[in-house]
MMTF fields as JSON, N, C-alpha, C and O atoms, coordinates in Angstrom:
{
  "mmtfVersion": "1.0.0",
  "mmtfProducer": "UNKNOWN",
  "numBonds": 335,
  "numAtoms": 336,
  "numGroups": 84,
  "numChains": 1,
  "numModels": 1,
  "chainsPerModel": [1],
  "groupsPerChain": [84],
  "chainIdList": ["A"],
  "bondAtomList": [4, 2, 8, 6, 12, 10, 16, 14, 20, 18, 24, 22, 28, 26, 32, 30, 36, 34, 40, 38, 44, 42, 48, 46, 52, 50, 56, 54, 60, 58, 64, 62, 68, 66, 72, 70, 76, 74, 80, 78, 84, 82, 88, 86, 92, 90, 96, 94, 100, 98, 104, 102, 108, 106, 112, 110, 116, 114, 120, 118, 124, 122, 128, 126, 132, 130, 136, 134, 140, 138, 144, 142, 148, 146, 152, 150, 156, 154, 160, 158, 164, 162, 168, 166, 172, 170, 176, 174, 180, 178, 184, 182, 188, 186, 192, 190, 196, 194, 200, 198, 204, 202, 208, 206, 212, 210, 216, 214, 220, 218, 224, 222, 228, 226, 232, 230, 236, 234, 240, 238, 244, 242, 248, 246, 252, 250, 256, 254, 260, 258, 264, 262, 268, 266, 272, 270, 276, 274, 280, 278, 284, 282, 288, 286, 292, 290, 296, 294, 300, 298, 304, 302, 308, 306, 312, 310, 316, 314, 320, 318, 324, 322, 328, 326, 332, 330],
  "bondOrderList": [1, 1, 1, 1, 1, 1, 1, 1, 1, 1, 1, 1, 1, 1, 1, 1, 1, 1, 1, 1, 1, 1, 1, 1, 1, 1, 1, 1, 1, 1, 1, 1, 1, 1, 1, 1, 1, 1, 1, 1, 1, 1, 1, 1, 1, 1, 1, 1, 1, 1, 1, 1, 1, 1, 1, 1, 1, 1, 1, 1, 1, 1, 1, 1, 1, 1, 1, 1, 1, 1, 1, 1, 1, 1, 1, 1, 1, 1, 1, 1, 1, 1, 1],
  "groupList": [{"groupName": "UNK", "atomNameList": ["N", "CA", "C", "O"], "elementList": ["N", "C", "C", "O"], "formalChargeList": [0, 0, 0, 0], "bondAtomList": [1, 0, 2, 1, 3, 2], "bondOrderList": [1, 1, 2], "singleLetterCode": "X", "chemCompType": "L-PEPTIDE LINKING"}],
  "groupTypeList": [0, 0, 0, 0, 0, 0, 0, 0, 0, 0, 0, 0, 0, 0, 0, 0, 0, 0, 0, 0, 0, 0, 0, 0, 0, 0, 0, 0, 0, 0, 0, 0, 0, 0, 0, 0, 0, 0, 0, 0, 0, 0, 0, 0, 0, 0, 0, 0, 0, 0, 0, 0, 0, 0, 0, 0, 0, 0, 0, 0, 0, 0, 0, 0, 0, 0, 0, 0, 0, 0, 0, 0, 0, 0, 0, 0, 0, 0, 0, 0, 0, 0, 0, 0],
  "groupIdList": [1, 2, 3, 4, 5, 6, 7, 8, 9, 10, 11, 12, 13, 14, 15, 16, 17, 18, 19, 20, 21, 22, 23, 24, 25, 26, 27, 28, 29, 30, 31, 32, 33, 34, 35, 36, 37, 38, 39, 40, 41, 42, 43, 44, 45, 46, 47, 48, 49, 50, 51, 52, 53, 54, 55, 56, 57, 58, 59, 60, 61, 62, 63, 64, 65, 66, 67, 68, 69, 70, 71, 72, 73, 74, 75, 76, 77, 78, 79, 80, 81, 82, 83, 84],
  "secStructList": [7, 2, 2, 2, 2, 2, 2, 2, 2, 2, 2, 2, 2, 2, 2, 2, 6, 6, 7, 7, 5, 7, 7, 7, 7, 1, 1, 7, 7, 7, 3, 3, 7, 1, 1, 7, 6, 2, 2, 2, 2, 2, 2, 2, 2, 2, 2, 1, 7, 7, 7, 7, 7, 7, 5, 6, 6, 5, 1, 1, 3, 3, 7, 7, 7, 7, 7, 7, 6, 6, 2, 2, 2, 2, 2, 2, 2, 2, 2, 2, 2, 2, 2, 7],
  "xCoordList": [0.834, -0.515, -1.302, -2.508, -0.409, -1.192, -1.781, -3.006, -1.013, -1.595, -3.175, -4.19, -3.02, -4.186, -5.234, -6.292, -5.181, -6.312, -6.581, -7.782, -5.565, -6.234, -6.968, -8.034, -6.092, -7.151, -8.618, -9.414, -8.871, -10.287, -11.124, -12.241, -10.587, -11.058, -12.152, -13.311, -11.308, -10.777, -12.439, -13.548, -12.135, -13.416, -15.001, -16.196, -14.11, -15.774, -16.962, -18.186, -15.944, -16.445, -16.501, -17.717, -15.978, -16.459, -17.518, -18.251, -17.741, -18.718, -20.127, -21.213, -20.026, -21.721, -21.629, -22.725, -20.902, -21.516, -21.671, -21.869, -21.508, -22.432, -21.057, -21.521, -19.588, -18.95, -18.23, -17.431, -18.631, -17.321, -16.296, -16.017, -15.474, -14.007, -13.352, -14.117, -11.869, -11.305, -10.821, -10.737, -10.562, -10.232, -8.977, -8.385, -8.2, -6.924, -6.557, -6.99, -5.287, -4.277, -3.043, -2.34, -2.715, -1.727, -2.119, -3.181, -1.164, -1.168, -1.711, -1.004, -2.634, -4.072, -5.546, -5.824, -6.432, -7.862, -7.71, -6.66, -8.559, -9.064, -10.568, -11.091, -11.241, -12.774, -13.194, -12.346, -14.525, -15.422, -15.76, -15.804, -15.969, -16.818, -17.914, -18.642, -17.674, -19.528, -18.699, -19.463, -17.293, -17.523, -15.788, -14.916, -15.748, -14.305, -13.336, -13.265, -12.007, -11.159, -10.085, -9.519, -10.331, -9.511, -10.871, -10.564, -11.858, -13.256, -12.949, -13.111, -12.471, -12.127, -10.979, -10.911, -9.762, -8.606, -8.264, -7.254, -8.703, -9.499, -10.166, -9.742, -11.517, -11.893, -10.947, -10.697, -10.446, -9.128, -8.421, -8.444, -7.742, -6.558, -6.933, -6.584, -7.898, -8.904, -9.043, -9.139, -9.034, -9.521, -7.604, -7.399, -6.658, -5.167, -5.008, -4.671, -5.457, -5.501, -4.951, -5.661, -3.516, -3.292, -3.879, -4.304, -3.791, -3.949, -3.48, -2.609, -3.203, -2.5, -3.137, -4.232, -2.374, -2.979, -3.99, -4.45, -4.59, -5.702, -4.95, -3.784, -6.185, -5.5, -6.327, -7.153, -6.243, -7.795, -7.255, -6.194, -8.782, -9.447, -10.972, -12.161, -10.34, -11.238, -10.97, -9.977, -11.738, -11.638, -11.8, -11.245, -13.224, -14.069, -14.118, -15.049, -12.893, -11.977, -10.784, -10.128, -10.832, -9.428, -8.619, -9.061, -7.286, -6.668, -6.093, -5.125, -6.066, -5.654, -4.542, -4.736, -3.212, -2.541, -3.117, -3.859, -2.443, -2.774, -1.358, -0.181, -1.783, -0.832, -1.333, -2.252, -0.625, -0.571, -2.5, -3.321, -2.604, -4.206, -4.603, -5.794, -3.736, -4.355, -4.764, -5.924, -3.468, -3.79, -5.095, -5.98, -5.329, -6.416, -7.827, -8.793, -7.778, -8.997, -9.568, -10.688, -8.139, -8.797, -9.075, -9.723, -8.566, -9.433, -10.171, -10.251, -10.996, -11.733, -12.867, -13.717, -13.037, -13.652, -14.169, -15.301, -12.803, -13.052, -14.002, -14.914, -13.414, -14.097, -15.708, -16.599, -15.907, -17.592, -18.081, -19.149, -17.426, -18.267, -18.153, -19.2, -17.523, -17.599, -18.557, -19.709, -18.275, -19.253, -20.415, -21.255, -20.377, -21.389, -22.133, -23.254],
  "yCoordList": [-20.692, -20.301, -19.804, -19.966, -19.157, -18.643, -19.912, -19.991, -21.124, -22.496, -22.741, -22.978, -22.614, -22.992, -21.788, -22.168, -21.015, -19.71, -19.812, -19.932, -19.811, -19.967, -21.0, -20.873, -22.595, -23.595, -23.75, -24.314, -22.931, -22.975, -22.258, -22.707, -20.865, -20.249, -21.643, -22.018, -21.964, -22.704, -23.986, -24.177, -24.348, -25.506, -24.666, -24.936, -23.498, -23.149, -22.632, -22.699, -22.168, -21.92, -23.296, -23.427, -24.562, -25.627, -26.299, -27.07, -25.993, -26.315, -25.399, -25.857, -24.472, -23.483, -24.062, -24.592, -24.235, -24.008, -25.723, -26.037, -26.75, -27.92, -29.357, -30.48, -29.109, -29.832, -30.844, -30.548, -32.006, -32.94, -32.759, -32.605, -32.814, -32.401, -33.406, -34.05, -33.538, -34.264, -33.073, -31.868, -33.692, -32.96, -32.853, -33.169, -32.227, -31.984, -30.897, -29.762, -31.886, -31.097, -30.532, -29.856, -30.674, -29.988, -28.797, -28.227, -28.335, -26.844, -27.277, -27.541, -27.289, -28.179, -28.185, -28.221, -28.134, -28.683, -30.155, -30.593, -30.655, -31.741, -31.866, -32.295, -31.566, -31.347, -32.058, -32.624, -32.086, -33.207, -31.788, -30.686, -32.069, -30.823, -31.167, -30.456, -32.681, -32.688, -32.885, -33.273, -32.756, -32.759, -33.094, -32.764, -33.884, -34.071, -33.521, -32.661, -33.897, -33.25, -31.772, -30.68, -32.501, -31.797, -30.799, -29.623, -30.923, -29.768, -28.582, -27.433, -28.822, -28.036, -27.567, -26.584, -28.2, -27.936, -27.042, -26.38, -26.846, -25.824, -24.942, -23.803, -25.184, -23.469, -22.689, -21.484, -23.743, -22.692, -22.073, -20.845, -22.568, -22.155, -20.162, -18.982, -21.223, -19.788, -18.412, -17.252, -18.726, -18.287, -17.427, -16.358, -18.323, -17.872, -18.444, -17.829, -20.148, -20.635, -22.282, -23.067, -22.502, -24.016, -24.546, -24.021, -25.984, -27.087, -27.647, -27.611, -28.756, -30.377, -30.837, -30.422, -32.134, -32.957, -33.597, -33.217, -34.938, -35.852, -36.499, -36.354, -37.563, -38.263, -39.603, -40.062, -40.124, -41.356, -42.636, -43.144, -42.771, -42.723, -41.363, -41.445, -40.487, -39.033, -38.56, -37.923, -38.855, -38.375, -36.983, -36.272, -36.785, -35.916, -34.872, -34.245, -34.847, -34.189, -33.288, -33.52, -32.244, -31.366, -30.969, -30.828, -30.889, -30.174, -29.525, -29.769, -28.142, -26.745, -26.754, -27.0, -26.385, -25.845, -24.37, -23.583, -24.318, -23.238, -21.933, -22.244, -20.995, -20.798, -18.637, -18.53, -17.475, -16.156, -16.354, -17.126, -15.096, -14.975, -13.901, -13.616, -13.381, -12.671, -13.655, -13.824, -14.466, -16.168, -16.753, -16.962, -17.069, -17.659, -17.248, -17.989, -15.803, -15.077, -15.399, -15.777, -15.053, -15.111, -16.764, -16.997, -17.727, -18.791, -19.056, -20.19, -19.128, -19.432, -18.586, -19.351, -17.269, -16.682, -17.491, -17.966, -17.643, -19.022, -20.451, -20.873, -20.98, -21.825, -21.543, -22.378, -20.219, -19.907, -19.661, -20.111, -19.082, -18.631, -20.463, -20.658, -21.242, -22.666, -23.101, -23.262, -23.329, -24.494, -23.887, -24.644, -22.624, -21.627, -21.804, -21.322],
  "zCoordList": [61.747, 62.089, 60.877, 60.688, 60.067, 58.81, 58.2, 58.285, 57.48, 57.215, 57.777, 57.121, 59.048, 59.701, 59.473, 58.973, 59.625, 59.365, 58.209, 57.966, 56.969, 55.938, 55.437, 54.833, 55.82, 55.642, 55.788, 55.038, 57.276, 58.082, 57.165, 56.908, 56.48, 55.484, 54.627, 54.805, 53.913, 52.525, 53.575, 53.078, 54.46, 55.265, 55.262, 55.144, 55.473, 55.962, 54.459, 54.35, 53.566, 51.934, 51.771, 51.634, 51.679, 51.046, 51.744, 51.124, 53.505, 53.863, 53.698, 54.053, 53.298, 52.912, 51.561, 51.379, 50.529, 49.673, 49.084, 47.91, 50.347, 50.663, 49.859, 49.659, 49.523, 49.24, 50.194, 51.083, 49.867, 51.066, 50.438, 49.249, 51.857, 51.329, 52.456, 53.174, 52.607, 53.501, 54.563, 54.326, 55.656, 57.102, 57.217, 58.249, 55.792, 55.857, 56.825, 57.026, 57.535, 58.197, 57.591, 58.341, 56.532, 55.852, 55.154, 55.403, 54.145, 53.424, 51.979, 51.007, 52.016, 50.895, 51.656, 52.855, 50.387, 50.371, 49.791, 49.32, 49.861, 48.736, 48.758, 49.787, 47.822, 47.857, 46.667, 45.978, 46.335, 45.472, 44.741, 45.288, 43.48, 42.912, 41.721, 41.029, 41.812, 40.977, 39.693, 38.808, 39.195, 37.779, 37.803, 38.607, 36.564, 36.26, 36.108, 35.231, 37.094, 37.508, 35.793, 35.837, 35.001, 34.179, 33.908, 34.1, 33.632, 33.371, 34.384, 33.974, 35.807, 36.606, 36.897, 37.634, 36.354, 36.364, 35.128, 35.366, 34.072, 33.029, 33.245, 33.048, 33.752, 34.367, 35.207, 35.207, 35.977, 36.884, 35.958, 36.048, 35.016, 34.666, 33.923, 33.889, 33.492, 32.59, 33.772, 33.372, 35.043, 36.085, 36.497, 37.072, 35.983, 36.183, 37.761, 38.773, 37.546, 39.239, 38.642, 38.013, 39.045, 39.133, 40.291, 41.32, 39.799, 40.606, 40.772, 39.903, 41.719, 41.462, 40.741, 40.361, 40.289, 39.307, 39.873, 40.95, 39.034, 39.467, 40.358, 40.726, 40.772, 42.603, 41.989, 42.778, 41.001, 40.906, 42.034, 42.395, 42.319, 42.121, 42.352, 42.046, 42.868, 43.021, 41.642, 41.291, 41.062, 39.801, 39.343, 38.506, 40.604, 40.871, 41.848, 42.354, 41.98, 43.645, 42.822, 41.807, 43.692, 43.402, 45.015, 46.155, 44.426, 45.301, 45.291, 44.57, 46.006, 46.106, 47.298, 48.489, 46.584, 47.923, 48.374, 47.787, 49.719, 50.799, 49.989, 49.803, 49.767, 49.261, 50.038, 50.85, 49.61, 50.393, 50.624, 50.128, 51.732, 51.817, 50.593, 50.462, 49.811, 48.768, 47.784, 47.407, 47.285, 46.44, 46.951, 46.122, 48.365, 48.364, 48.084, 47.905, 48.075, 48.016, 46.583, 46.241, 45.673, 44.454, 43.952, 42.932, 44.706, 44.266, 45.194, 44.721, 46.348, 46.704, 45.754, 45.3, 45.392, 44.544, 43.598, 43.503, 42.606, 41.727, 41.891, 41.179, 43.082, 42.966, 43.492, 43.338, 44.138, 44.254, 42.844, 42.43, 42.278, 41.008, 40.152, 39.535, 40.077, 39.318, 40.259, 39.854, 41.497, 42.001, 43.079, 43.566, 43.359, 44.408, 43.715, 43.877]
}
């Protein structure tokens, strides 16, 4: 149940702050963010936030596992302050 609460989290920040993302049912996002995947896989890191790797053809897409709700806080944070 936690998976799911936090995911919905993780939908409803990528839906205000206007990103398509896929309607994952697993313990992941996958979202679009406007800018190339390693440009953002870099601010994360800077941020002390891995990622998965690239997925191409989404070049332009990242994906975040679902990982504690303290972990997620501080990257959903992240990714408001990169792409909010």
């Amino acid at each position: 149940m936690k998976v799911i609460e936090e995911r919905q989290k993780w939908h409803t920040l990528l839906d205000t702050i206007g990103r398509r993302r896929s309607d994952s049912m697993g313990n992941f996002v996958f979202f679009e963010t406007g800018q190339p995947h390693e440009i953002i896989a870099a601010q994360l890191i800077d941020e002390g936030i891995e990622i998965a790797r690239a997925f191409p053809p989404f070049d332009h897409w990242v994906r975040i596992s679902i990982g504690l709700p303290a972990e997620n806080v501080r990257a959903r944070d992240a990714i408001k302050k990169l792409l909010g």
